[in-house]
N, C-alpha and C positions, 0 to 999 in steps of 0.2 A: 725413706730413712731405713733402707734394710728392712730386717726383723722386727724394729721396733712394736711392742704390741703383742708379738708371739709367742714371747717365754720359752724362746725356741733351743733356747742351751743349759745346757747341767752344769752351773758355778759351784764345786762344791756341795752339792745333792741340790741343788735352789733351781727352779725355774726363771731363767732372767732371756730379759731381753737382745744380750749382747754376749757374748762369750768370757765377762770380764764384769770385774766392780770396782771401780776404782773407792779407795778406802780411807786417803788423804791426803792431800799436799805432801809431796815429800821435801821434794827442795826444789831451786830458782836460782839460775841469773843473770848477769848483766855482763854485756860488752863494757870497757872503761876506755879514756883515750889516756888519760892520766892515771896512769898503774901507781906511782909510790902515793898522789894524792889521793885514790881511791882504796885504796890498805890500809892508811891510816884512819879514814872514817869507818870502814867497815872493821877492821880490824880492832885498832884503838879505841877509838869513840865507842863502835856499837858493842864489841867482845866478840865477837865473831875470830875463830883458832882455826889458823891452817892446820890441816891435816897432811896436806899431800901439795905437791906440785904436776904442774905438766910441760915441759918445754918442744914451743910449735916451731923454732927454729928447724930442725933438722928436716921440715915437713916442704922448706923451701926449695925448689926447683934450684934458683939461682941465689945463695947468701946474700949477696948484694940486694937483692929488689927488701932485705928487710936494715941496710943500713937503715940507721937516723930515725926508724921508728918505735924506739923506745922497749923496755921489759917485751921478752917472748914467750914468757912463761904465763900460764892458768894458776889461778888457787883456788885449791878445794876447802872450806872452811865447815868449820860446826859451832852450834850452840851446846848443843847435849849429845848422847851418845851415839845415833850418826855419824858416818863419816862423814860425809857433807850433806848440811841444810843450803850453803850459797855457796856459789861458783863465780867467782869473778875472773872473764878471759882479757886479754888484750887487743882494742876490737883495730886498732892497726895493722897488727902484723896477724889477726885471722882472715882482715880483708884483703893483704898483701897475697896470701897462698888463699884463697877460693876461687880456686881454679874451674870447679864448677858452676861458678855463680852462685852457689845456693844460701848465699846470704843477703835477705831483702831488705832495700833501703827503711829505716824506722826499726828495721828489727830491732833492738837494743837490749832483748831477751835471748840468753844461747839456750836458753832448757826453760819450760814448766815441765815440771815432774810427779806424777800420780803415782802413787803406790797402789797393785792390788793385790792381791790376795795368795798366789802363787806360783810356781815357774810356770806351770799349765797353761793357765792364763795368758801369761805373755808371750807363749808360742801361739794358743790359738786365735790370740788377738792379732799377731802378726799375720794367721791365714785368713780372718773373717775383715783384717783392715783392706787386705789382697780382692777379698770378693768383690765388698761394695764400694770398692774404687776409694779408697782412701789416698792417699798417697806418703809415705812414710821411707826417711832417708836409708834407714838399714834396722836388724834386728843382731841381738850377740848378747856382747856382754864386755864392761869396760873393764881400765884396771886405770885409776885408783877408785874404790869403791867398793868392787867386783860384786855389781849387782849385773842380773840378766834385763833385758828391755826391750823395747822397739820404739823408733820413734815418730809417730805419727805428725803431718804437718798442717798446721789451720788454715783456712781459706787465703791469708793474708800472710804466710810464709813464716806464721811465728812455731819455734818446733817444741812441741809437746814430747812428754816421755813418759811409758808407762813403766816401771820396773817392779823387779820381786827379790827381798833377799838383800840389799845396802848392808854392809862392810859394818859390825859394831865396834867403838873405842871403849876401852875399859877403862879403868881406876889409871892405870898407867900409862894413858895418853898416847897409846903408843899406834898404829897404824899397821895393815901389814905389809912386809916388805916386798916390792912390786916385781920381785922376781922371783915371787911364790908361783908364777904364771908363766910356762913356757911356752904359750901358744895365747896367739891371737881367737877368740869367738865372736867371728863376722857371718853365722846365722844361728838360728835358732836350734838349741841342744835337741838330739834324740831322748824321747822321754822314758821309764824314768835316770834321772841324771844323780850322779854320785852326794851324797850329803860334804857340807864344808868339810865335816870333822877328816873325812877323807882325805880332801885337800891337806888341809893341814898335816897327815902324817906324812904323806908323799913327799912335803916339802922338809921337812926332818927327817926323811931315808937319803934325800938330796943335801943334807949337813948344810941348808939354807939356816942361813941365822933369822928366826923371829924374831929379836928384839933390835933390828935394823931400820926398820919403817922411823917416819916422821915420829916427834913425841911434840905433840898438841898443845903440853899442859903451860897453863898460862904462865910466865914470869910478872916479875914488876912489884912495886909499894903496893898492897892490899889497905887500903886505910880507911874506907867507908865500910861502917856499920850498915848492911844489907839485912833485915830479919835478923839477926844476930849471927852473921855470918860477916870477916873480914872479906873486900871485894876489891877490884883494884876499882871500882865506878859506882856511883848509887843504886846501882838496879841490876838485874839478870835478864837476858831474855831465855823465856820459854815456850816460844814455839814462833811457827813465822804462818804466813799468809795474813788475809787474803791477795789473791792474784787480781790487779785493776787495769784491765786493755782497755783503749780505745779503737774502734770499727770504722772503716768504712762504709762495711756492708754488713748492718745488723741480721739479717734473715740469715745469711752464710754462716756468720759467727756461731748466730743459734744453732743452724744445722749441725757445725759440726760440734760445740760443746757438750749441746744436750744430745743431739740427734745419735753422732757419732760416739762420742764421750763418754752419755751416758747425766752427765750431770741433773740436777733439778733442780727447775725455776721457784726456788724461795718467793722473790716478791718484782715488780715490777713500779717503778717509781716514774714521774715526768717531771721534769727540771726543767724549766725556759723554754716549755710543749716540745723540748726531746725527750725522748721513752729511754731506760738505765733496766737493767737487768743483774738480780741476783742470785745465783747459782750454787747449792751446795752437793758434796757429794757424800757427807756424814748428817750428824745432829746441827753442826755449826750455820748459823742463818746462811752464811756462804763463804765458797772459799775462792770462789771468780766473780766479779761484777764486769760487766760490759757495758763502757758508753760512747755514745757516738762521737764519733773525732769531732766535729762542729767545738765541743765544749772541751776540745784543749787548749784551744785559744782564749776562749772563756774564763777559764782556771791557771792560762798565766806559765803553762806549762811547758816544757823543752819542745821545740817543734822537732829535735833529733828525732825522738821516740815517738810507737806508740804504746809505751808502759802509761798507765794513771799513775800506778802506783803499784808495791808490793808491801804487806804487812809483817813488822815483827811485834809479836806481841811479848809482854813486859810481866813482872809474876800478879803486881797489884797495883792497884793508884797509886798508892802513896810511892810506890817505884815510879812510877807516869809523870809524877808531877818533880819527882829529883832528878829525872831525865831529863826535862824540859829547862831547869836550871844548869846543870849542869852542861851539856849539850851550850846550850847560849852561849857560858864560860869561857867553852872552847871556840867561838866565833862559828858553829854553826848555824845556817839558815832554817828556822823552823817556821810553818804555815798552816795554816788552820783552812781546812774547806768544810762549806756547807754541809750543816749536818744532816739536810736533808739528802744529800746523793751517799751519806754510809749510815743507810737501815740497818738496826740489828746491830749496832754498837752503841757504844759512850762517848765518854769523855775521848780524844785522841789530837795526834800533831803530827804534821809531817817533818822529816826531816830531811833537807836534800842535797843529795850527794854531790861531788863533785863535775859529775856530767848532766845535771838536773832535775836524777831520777828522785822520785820522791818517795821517799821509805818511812809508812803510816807506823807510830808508834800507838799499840793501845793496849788494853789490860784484860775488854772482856767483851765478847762476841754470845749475841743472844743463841738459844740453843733451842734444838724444833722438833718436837716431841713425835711421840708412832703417829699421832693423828695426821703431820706434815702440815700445820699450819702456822707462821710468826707468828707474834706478838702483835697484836694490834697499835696503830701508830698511835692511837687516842691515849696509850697506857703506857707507851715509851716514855723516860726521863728526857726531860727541855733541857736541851744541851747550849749553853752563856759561851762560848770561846772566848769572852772578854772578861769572865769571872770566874775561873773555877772554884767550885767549894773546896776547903779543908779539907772534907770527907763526906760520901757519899752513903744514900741510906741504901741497904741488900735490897737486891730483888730476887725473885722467886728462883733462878739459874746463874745467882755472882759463884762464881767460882767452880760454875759446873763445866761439862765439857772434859778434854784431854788434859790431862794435868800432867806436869814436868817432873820426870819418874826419880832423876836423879840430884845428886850435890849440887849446886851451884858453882862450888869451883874445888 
């Protein structure tokens, strides 16, 4: 496992293990075959705001090989101020132009995405991913977003991404306009590298219009009472994760989440004498779980994928449970899994998408203090899926953790 063990690099004046720390889930997501069906859940339904687009048509060799298969554009979406938390591509016409193969059967994830700590980071993690034989498709820096990265790939071809730096949306919704960027960055910058503010004057000596970019900000009837905020839906989301793969090969997966990653094994659970693994890379009990593929079949799950699931978390219960009403309303499919395979939560429900991914609605994720140890299962809340209470009594960590910095809408 490399270095692991040595504290062999300077993160920021810190002895670590790995040249890097990753710091939390940034965003996530999903190939779709049904691009207007899949916008409307994600978009409609869940609140999730385009930011930006990407059109992969021009990327075809031959226009033709992409008749008849549908939307060729990407969406970049947000909940809060992010440019994008979810990415939804078009996994047709990605599969039409991968000319290189590098997209693997079950993938149905195009990004997990970690944030660490600095652009540093992301260069040296591109030379220390180079050492111990990682394998990672490229390093730069994209546009729309314009954050820098490298994207390392997991045993099983699903592609990770580390970045520093994500594109902020202000009060005015507004994006920046993608040809603030007259160049491609397809490798890693010489360090040190010019600050945004830079950027930004460059592009107003170039009489580029900033207030050009996409404008995010929601339209529509706002009619639900949210907290005392008009909304167009019952509830807000504020924040997304956890990330749920299923493995083929759990030792690999370990290797490279924690080994390579960096992550840490919160808790270790056994379901039907298969072993589940939970991983965090903050205070959050976790922000990846891994289970063995045997129990997708088990849990009833799209054999497309190997996603379990991805979490968007909700601001409270009382949002959780107007979700799950609501949501119904609208003829979505929502499921309830054993609460023993999600440690270190509550109350939650899946809801699933039009291509079968299942996207965990919940409100609160246990939190793991300097000592690094859960919560004991004996002192966890008995979770009813066929009763939920009214209202639930605090626990020692309700409403701890990251909290959602900004308005709601």
């Amino acid at each position: 496992m490399g270095s692991r063990g040595n504290h062999s690099f300077d993160v920021g004046g810190i002895r670590l293990d790995r040249p890097f720390k990753l710091r939390r889930l940034g965003h996530f997501g999903y190939y779709a075959n049904d691009m207007a069906a899949s916008l409307r859940f994600y978009k409609d339904l869940l609140g999730f705001q385009i930011t930006d687009t990407i059109d992969f048509a021009p990327r075809a060799r031959d226009p033709k090989a992409l008749e008849g298969l549908g939307e060729s554009r990407g969406f970049f979406m947000r909940y809060g101020t992010d440019h994008h938390a979810f990415v939804l591509f078009p996994y047709r016409v990605r599969k039409a132009i991968d000319y290189q193969n590098l997209m693997t059967d079950g993938v149905t994830m195009n990004q997990i995405t970690w944030q660490v700590g600095s652009l540093r980071e992301v260069r040296d993690a591109s030379k220390w991913f180079t050492e111990v034989g990682v394998d990672f498709g490229r390093t730069g820096r994209d546009i729309p977003g314009s954050n820098w990265h490298v994207y390392p790939n997991d045993p099983e071809g699903r592609i990770n991404e580390l970045f520093y730096g994500i594109e902020q949306i202000g009060w005015d919704g507004l994006s920046k306009p993608q040809n603030m960027y007259p160049q491609k960055f397809l490798k890693a910058p010489e360090l040190p590298y010019i600050r945004e503010a830079e950027e930004v004057r460059a592009a107003k000596e170039l009489n580029i219009d900033l207030t050009a970019g996409t404008n995010s900000l929601e339209e529509g009837d706002a009619i639900n009472d949210v907290g005392g905020i008009r909304l167009p839906r019952p509830f807000k989301i504020t924040g997304i994760g956890p990330v749920r793969l299923f493995t083929s090969d759990m030792a690999a997966a370990l290797e490279f989440y924690q080994g390579r990653l960096g992550l840490i094994v919160t808790e270790t659970i056994s379901w039907n004498g298969k072993d589940c693994y939970f991983l965090r890379c903050t205070t959050e009990h976790h922000s990846l779980a891994l289970y063995p593929m045997a129990l997708r079949s088990e849990l009833g799950l799209t054999e497309w994928s190997t996603s379990m699931a991805f979490g968007v978390r909700l601001n409270d219960y009382a949002q959780l449970k107007s979700a799950v009403t609501w949501l119904q309303s609208k003829g979505v499919e929502l499921r309830y899994f054993p609460p023993e395979l999600l440690p270190g939560m509550d109350y939650s429900v899946f809801a699933i998408d039009p291509d079968g991914h299942a996207i965990q609605l919940y409100y609160y994720m246990e939190q793991v203090g300097w000592e690094g140890r859960p919560r004991p299962a004996e002192q966890r809340r008995v979770i009813d899926n066929d009763n939920w209470p009214e209202t639930l009594d605090g626990v020692s960590d309700s409403f701890a953790g990251e909290q959602f910095m900004g308005p709601w809408g």
